[in-house]
DRENSE-265416 format. One line per 8 residues: number of its first residue (from 1); for each residue x, y, z of N, C-alpha, C, O. Coordinates in steps of 0.1 Angstrom, whole numbers, plus 2048, in hexadecimal, padded with zeros to 3 digits. Each point is the difference from the previous one (the first is absolute). Layout:
NUM> X Y Z X Y Z X Y Z X Y Z ~ ...
This chain:
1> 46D D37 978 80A 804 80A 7F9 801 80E 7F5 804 802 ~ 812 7F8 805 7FF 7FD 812 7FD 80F 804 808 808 7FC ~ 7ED 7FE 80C 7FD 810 803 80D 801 806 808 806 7FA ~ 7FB 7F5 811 80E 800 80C 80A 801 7F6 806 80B 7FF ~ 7FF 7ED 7F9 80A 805 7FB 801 80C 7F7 80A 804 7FA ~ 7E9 802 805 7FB 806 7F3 805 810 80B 80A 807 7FD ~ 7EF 7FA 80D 802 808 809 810 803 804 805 80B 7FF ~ 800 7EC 804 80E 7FD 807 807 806 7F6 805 80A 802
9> 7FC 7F2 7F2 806 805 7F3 7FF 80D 801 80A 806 803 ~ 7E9 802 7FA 7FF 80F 801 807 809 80B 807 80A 800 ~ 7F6 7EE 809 809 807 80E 810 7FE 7FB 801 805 7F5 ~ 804 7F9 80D 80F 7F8 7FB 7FF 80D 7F6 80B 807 800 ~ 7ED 7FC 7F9 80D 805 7F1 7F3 810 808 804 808 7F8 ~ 7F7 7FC 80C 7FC 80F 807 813 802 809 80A 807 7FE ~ 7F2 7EE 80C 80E 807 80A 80B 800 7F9 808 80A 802 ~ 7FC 7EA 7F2 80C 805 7F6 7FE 80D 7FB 808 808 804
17> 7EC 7FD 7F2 801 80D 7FB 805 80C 80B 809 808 7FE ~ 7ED 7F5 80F 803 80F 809 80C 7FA 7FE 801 800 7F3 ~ 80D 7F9 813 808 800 803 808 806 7F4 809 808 802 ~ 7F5 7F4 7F2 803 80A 7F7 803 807 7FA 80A 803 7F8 ~ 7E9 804 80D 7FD 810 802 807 805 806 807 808 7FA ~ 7FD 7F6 812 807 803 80F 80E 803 7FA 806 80B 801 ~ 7FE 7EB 7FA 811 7FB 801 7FE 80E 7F1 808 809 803 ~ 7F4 7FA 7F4 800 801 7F7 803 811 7FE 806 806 7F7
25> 7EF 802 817 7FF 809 807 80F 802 807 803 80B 7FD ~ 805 7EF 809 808 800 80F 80B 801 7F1 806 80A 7FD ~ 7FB 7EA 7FD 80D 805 7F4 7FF 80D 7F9 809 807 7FC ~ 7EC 7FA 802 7FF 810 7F4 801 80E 809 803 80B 7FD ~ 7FC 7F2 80A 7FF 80E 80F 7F3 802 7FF 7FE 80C 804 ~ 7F7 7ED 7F8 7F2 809 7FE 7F9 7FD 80D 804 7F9 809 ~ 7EF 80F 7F7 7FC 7FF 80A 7F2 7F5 7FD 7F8 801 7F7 ~ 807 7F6 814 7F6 7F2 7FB 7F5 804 802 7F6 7FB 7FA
33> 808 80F 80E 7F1 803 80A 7FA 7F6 802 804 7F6 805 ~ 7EF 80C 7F7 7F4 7F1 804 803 7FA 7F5 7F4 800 7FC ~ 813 7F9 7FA 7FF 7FD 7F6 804 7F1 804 7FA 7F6 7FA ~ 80F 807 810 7FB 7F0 804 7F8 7FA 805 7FF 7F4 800 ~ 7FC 814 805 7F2 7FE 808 7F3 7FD 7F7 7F7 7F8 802 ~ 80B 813 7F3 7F3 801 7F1 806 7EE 7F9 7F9 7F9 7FA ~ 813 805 809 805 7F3 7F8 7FC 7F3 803 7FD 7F6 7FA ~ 803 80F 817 7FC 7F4 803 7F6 7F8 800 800 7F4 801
41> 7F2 818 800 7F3 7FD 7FC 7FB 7FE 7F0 7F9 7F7 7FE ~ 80C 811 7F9 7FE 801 7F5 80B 7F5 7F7 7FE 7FF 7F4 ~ 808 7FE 80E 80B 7F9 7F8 807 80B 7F7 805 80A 804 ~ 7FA 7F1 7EE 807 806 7F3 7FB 812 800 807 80A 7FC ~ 7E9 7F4 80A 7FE 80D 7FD 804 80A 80C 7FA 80A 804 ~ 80F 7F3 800 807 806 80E 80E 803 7F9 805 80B 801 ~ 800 7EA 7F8 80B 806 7FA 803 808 7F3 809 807 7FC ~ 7EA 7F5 7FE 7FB 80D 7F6 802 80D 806 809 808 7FF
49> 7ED 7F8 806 800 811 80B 80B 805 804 801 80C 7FE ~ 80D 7EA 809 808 804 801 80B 807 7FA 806 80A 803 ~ 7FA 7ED 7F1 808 807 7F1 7FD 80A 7FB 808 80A 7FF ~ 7E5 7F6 7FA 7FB 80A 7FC 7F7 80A 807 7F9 807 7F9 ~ 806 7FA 80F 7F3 80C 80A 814 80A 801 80B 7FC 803 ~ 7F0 811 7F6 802 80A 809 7FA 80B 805 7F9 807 7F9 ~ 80D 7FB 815 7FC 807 807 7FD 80F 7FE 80A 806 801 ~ 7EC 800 7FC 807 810 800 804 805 80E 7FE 7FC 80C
57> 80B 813 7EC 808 7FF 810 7FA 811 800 803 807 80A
């Protein structure tokens, strides 16, 4: 596989995940915090975090 497309592909499905996240957040009333931001660097393991990490309060 081509690195550029190899790259381009990863990016593409990071900003789909945050986006997501985001939309996924804004429909449930939750609050996203950094969790698109953790997505967008991290990919899947951004949206792990977001499902499963909770917070104590």
């Amino acid at each position: 596989m081509d690195l550029t497309a190899f790259l381009f592909a990863t990016a593409v499905a990071h900003v789909g995940f945050a986006i997501f996240v985001t939309g996924h957040a804004y429909l449930t009333g939750e609050e996203a915090g950094n969790w698109p931001y953790v997505t967008l660097a991290l990919g899947l393991a951004g949206v792990a975090g977001y499902f499963f990490y909770d917070e104590l309060s």
